[in-house]
C-alpha positions in Angstrom: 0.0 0.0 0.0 1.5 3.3 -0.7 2.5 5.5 2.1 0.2 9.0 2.1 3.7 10.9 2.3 4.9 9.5 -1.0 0.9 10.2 -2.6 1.4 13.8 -1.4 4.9 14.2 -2.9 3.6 14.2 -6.9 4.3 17.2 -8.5 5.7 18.6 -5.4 9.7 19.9 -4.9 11.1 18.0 -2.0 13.9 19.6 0.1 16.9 17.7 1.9 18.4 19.3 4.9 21.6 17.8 6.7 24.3 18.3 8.9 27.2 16.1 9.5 30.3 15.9 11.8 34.0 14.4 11.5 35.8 15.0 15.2 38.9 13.0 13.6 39.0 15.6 10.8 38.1 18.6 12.9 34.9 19.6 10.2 31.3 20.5 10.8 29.0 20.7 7.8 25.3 21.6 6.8 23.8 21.2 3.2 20.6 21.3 0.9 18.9 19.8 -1.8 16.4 20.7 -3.6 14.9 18.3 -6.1 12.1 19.6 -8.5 9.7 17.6 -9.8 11.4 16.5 -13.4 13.7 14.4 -10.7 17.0 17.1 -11.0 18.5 19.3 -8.6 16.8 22.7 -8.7 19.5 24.4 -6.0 21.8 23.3 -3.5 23.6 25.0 -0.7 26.4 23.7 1.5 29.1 25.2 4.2 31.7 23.2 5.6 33.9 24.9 8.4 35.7 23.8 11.2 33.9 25.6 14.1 31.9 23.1 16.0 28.7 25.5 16.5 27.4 25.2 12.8 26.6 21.4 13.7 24.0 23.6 16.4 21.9 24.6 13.2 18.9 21.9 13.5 17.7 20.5 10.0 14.3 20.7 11.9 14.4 24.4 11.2 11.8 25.3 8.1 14.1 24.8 4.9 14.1 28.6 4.1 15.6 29.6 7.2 17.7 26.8 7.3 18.7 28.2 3.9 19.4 31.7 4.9 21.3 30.2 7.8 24.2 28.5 5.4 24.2 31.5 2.8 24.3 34.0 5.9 27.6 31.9 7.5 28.7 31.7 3.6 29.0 35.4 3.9 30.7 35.8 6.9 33.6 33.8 5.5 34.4 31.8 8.1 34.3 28.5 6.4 36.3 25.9 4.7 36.0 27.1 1.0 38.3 24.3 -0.6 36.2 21.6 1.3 32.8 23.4 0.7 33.4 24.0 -3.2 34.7 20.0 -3.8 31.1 18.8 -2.2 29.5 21.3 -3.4 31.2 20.1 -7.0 29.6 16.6 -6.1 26.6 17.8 -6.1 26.5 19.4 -9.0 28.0 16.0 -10.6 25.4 14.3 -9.4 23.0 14.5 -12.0 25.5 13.1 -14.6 25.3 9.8 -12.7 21.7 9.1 -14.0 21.7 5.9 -12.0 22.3 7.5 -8.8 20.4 11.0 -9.0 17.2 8.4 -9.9 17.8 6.6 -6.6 18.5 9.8 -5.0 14.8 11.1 -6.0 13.2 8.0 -5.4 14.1 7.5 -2.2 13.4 11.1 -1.0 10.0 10.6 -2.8 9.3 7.6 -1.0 11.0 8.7 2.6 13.4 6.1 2.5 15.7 7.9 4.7 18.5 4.7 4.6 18.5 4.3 0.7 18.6 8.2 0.6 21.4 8.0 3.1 23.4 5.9 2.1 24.0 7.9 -1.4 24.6 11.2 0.2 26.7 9.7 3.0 29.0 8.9 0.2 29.5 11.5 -1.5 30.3 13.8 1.5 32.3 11.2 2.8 34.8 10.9 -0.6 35.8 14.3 0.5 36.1 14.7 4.3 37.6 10.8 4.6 36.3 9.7 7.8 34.8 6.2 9.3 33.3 7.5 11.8 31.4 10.5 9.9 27.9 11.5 11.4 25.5 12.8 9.5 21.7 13.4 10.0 19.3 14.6 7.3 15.7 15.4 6.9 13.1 15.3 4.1 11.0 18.6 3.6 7.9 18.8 0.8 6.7 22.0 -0.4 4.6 23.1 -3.3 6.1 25.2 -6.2 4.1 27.9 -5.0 5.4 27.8 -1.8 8.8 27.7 -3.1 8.3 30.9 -5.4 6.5 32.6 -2.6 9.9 32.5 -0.1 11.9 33.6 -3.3 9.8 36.3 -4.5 9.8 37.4 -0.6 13.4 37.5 -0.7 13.4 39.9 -2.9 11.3 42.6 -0.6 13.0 44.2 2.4 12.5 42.0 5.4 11.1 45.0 7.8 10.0 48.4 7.4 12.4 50.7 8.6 11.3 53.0 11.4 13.3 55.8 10.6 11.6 55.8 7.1 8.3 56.5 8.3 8.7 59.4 9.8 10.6 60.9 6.9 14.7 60.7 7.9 17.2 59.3 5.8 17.5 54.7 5.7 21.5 54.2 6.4 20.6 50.8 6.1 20.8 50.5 2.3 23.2 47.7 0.7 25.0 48.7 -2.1 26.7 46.2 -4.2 29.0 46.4 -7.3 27.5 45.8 -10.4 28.5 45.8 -14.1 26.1 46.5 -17.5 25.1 44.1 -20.0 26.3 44.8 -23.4 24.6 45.5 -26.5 26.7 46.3 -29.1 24.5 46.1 -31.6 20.6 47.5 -30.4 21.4 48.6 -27.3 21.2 52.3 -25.5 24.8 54.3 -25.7 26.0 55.0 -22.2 25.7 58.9 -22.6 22.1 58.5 -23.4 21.2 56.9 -20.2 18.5 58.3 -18.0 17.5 57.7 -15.0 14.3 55.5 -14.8 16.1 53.7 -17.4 15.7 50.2 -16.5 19.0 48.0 -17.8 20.4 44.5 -17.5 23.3 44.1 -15.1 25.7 41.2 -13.4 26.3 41.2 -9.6 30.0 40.7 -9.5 31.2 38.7 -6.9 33.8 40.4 -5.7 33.1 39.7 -1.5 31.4 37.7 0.8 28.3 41.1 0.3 28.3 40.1 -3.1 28.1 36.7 -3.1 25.6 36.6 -0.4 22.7 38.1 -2.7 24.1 36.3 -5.9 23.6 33.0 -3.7 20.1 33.9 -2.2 19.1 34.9 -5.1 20.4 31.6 -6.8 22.0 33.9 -9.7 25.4 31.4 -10.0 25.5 28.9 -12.8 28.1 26.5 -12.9 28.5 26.5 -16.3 27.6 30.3 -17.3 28.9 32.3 -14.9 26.4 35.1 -13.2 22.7 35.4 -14.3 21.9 39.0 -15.1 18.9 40.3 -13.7 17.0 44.2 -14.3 17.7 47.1 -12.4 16.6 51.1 -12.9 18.9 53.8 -12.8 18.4 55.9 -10.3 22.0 58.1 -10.4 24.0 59.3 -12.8 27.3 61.0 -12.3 30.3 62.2 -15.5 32.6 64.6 -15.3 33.6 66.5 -18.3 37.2 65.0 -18.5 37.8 62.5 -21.1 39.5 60.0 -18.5 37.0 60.2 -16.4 34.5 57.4 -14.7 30.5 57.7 -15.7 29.1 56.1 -12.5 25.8 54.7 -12.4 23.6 53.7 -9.1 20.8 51.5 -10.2 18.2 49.8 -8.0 18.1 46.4 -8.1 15.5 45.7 -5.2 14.1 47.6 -2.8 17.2 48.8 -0.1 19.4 47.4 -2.2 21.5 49.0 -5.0 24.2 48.5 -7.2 27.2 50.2 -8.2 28.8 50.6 -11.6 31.8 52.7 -12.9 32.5 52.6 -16.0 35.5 53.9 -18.4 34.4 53.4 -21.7 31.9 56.5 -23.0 31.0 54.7 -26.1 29.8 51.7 -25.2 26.1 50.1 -25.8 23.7 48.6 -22.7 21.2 46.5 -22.7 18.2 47.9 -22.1 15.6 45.5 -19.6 12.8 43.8 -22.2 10.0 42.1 -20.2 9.1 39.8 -23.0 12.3 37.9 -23.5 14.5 39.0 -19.9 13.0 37.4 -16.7 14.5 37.9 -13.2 16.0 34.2 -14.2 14.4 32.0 -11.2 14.0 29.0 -13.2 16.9 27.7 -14.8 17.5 28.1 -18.8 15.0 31.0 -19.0 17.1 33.6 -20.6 18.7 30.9 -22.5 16.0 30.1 -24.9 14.6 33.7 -25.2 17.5 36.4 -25.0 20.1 34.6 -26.7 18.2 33.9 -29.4 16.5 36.8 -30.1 20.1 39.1 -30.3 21.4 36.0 -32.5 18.4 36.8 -35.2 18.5 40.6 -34.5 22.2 40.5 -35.4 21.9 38.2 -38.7 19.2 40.8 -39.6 21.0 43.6 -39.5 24.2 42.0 -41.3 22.1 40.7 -44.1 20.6 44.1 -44.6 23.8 45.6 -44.7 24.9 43.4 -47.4 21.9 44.4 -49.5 22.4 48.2 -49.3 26.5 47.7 -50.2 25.5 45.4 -53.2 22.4 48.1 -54.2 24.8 51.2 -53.8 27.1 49.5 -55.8 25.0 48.7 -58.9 24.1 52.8 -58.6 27.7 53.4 -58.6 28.3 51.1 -62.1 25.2 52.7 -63.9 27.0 55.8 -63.0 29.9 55.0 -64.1 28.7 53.7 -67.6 26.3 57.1 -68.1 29.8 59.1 -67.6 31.8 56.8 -70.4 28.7 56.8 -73.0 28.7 60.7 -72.4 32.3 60.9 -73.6 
């Protein structure tokens, strides 16, 4: 008879939270999953470090503060970035073992905690090397909804500031550093920007600040580097000398800003296009949209340059001839 966990789990993402302890190796870690309903890993966070108090973190903890909790240590820095990165890289392998990431889903569908166990055990374990590693996970279900809800809200400033209702200037404001998309070919010249203007930029993770939002966010890819997402200029500043910066402050959420200085006056951005950019939560979004629309644009615009040269040419000939008959 089947289990009315694994009933309720159809079409829904499942979530695996963990912690795990080596006292021979001196390292403490905490990890992630999520698994979306096509059976792949939709995200994955982990932090390994060897301060014993992270082990405190209880995977009973709802799996978005649990979350927050291993980004928010993540951008501290005080964590073990050569172990964190080569589990993290086993995750991310994962799904090229077909085998395993089937027997992975399957047993987190079906709450098999041992099966599911004994896969991630393994994989933490290739890394930290110990026997006597402890681990303890839990399984967490949550509609897509749900998901989308906690990362749309993530996105909004957590409180109201006090200070901003009655009028007086919010110090609390995070600014990070930022640079534009490019558009060398349709997009707006730097010394026409305006503020409203609302253009395509990359977080650049260049501290812990930065990566903190790129990670909450889930902006990384692997493969592609940083996802760019919209923001709206709100500042504006060039001085008159050739060798000078333009520096632009756009918003990119509410209470948080980023930074961009730029040397180059005669460059092209790309300008925000709400139907083929998205703010990139779900994976390959701007890949089949964005791309793909600047690849025709630009094979449009060469083969209509090619036209005109071969047109102005044949004017050029008849010309030519008329000059020769006339002598």
């Amino acid at each position: 008879m089947e289990s009315e966990l694994s009933k309720k789990s159809e079409g829904n993402f499942l979530i695996i939270k963990g912690r795990f302890k080596s006292n021979a190796a001196n390292q403490y870690g905490l990890f992630l999953l999520t698994l979306n309903p096509m059976k792949r890993i939709d995200n994955q966070q982990v932090i390994v470090a060897s301060y014993p108090d992270i082990y405190d973190l209880d995977p009973n903890n709802p799996w978005n503060k649990f979350e927050e909790d291993i980004v928010d240590r993540k951008w501290k820095g005080n964590y073990s970035n050569s172990i964190t990165s080569s589990i993290a890289d086993s995750f991310n392998k994962l799904p090229d073992d077909a085998k395993s990431m089937n027997t992975l889903y399957e047993s987190t569908y079906n709450y098999d905690y041992d099966q599911m166990d004994v896969i991630l055990y393994d994989i933490i374990n290739r890394i930290i090397h110990d026997k006597n590693l402890i681990m303890e996970t839990i399984i967490q279900e949550i509609s897509q909804q749900e998901l989308q809800n906690v990362r749309d809200n993530r996105s909004k400033p957590q409180k109201e500031n006090e200070d901003a209702k009655d009028g007086k200037k919010d110090d609390s404001n995070v600014i990070l550093k930022i640079k534009p998309v490019l558009a060398p070919l349709n997009g707006k010249p730097i010394y026409e920007l305006r503020i409203g203007d609302r253009i395509m930029v990359n977080i650049i993770p260049a501290s812990n600040k930065e990566n903190y939002y790129i990670e909450l966010n889930e902006l990384r890819d692997e493969k592609k580097g940083i996802k760019p997402i919209p923001a709206t200029v709100i500042d504006i500043k060039s001085q008159s000398s050739k060798s000078s910066q333009i520096e632009i402050l756009a918003e990119i959420m509410p209470g948080v800003y980023g930074l961009c200085l730029e040397d180059e006056k005669l460059i092209k951005l790309k300008l925000y296009d709400p139907e083929i950019d998205t703010l990139l939560k779900e994976a390959g979004a701007l890949k089949s949209t964005r791309s793909g629309s600047f690849s025709n644009n630009e094979k449009g615009t060469s083969k209509g340059i090619i036209i005109m040269s071969i047109f102005l040419l044949f004017i050029l000939l008849v010309f030519v001839i008329f000059i020769f008959i006339g002598w």
